[in-house]
C-alpha positions in Angstrom: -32.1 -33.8 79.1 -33.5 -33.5 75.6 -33.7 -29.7 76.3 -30.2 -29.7 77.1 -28.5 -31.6 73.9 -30.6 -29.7 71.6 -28.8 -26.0 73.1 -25.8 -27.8 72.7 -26.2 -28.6 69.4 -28.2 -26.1 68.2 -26.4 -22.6 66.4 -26.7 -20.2 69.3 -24.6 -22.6 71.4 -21.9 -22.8 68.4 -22.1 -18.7 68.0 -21.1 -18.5 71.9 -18.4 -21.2 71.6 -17.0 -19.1 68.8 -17.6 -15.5 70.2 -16.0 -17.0 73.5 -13.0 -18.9 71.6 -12.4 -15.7 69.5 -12.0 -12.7 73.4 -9.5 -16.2 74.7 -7.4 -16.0 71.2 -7.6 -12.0 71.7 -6.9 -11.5 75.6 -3.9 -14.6 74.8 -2.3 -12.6 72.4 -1.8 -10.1 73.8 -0.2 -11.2 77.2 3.3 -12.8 76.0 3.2 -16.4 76.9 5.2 -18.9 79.2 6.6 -16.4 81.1 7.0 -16.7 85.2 5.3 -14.9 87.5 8.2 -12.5 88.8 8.5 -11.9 84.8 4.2 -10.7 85.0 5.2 -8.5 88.3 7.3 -6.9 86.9 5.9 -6.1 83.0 2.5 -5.4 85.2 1.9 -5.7 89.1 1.8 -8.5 91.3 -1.9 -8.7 91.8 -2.4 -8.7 87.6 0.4 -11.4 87.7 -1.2 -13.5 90.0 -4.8 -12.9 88.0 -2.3 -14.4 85.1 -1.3 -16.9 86.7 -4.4 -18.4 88.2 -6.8 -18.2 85.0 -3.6 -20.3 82.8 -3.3 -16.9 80.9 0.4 -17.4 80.8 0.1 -20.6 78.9 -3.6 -20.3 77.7 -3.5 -22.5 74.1 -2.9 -25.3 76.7 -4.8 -24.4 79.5 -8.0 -26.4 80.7 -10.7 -23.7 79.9 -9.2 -23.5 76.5 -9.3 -27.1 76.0 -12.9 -27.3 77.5 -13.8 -24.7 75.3 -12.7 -26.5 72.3 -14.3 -29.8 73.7 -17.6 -28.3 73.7 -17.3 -26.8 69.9 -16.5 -30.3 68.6 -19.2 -32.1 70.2 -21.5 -29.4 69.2 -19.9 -29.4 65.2 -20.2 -33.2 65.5 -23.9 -33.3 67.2 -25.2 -30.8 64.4 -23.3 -33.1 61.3 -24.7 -36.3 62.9 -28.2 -35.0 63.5 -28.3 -33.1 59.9 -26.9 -36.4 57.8 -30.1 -38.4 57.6 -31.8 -34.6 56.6 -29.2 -34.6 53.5 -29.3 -38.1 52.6 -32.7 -38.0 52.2 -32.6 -35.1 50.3 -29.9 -36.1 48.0 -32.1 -38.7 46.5 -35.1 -36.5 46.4 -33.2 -34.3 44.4 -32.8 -37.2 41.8 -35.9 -38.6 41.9 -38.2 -37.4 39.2 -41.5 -37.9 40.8 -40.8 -35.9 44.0 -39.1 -32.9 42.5 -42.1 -32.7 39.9 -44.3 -32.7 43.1 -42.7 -30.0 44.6 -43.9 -26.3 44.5 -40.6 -25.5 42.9 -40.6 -27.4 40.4 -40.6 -25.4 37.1 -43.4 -25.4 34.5 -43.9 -24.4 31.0 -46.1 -24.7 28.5 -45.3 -26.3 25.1 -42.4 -26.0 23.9 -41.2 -26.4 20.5 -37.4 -27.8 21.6 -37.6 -28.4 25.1 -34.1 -30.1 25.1 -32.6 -26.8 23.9 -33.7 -24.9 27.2 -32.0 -27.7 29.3 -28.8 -27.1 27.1 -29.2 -23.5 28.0 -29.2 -24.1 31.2 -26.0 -26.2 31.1 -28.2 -29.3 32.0 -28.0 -31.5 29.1 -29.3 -35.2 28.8 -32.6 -34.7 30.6 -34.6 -37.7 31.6 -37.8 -38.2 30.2 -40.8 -39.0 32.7 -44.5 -38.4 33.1 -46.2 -36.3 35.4 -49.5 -37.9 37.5 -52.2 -36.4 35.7 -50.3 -38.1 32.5 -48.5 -35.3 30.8 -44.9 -35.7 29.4 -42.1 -33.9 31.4 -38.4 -33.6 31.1 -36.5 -33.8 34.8 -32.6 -33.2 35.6 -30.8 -32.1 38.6 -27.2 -31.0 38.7 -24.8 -30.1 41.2 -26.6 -31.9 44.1 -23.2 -31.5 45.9 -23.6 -27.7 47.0 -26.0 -29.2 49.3 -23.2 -30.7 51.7 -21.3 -27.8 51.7 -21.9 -26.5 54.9 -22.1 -30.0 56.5 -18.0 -30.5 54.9 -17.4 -27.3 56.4 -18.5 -28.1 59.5 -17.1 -31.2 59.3 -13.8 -29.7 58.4 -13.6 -27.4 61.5 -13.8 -30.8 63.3 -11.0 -32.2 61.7 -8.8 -29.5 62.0 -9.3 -28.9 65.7 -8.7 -32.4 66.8 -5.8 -32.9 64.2 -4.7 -29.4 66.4 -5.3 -31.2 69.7 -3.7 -34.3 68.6 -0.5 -32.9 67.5 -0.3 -30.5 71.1 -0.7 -33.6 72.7 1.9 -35.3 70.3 3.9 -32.8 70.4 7.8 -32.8 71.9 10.3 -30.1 72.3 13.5 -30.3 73.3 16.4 -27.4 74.8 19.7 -27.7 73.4 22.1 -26.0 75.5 25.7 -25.0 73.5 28.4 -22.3 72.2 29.5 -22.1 68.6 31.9 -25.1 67.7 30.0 -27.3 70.0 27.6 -30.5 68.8 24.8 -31.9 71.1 22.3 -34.3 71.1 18.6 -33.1 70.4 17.0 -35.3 73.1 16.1 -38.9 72.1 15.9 -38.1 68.4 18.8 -39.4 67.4 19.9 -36.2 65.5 23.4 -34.3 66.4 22.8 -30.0 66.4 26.3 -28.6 65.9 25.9 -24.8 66.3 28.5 -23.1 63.7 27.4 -19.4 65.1 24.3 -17.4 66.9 23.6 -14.2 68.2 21.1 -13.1 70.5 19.9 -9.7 71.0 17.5 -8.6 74.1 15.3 -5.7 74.2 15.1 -3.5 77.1 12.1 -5.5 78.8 14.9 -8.6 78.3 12.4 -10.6 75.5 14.4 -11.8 72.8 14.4 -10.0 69.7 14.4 -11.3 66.2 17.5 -11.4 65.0 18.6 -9.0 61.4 18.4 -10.0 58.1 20.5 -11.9 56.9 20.5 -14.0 59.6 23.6 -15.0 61.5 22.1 -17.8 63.3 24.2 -20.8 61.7 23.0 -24.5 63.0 23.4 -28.0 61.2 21.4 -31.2 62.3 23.0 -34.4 61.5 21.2 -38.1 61.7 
């Protein structure tokens, strides 16, 4: 079991997600979506429109491999932010703590130094704190911009955040079909809004998609509370 949550959390499991999530986006864009399946016929054949048809390919941004697909990179994005906090809390404060960074191999050393508060000015680190070192000597400490070391947890933790808020509103989501001719005024569902269309115009290419219309426009609608 451990074996298992630590591929699912680990990189190489997020890289497939992503590689996986990236050939879906591709193969969905390029078969034109919520169509029917005498529509796939006849733009293809019937066995490709069945093929469609039974994979969700017609509607894939909803479908339940895409969704699954989705599930998996969030638990993954929130296993690896969960299981890396502690790891960056931890050293947060050992980035401010004198004694530790002074310990560490990268901690730099000089000799004497005639002004050694200029150097830190230099270095855009002003204010240094004064401390002493184990064996006694006198040392100057400061850390700065301890905040770059969360950037890739807010990133990840971003991605997150923007594909539940992306799940949430497809599940919020409502659309409504308002039927009409110019001069006409219809409800828009249980909104509470009134659509009056003053003028459209539709034009169909020969496959019979709809094509955008020219600009300027001569769509014309008006939505009243």
């Amino acid at each position: 079991m451990k074996k298992i949550w630590k591929f699912i959390s680990s990189m190489k499991f997020a890289i497939l997600l992503l590689a996986v999530l990236a050939l879906a986006c591709s193969a969905a864009s390029l078969i034109t979506q919520g169509q029917s399946y005498e529509w796939y016929a006849r733009q293809y054949s019937e066995r490709t429109a069945a093929l469609i048809v039974a994979l969700h390919l017609d509607d894939a941004f909803h479908s339940p491999w895409f969704v699954l697909i989705n599930a998996f990179l969030c638990v993954n994005l929130l296993a690896c932010n969960l299981l890396r906090l502690p790891q960056l809390v931890a050293r947060t404060k050992a980035e401010a703590d004198p004694a530790r960074a002074i310990e560490t191999e990268g901690a730099a050393q000089a000799g004497p130094v005639r002004d050694p508060g200029r150097v830190f000015d230099r270095l855009r680190m002003p204010n240094p704190v004064s401390t002493m070192t184990a064996d006694g000597r006198e040392a100057l400490f400061k850390s700065v911009r301890r905040a770059g070391l969360w950037g890739a947890w807010v990133c990840h933790l971003g991605i997150l955040l923007l594909i539940l808020g992306f799940g949430l509103g497809q599940m919020t989501q409502k659309q409504y079909t308002v039927y009409g001719v110019p001069g006409q005024t219809r409800p828009i569902g249980d909104t509470g809004y009134l659509l009056t269309i003053d003028d459209f115009e539709v034009g169909l290419r020969p496959d019979d998609t709809v094509e955008a219309p020219p600009c300027p426009s001569t769509t014309r609608l008006r939505c009243t509370a």
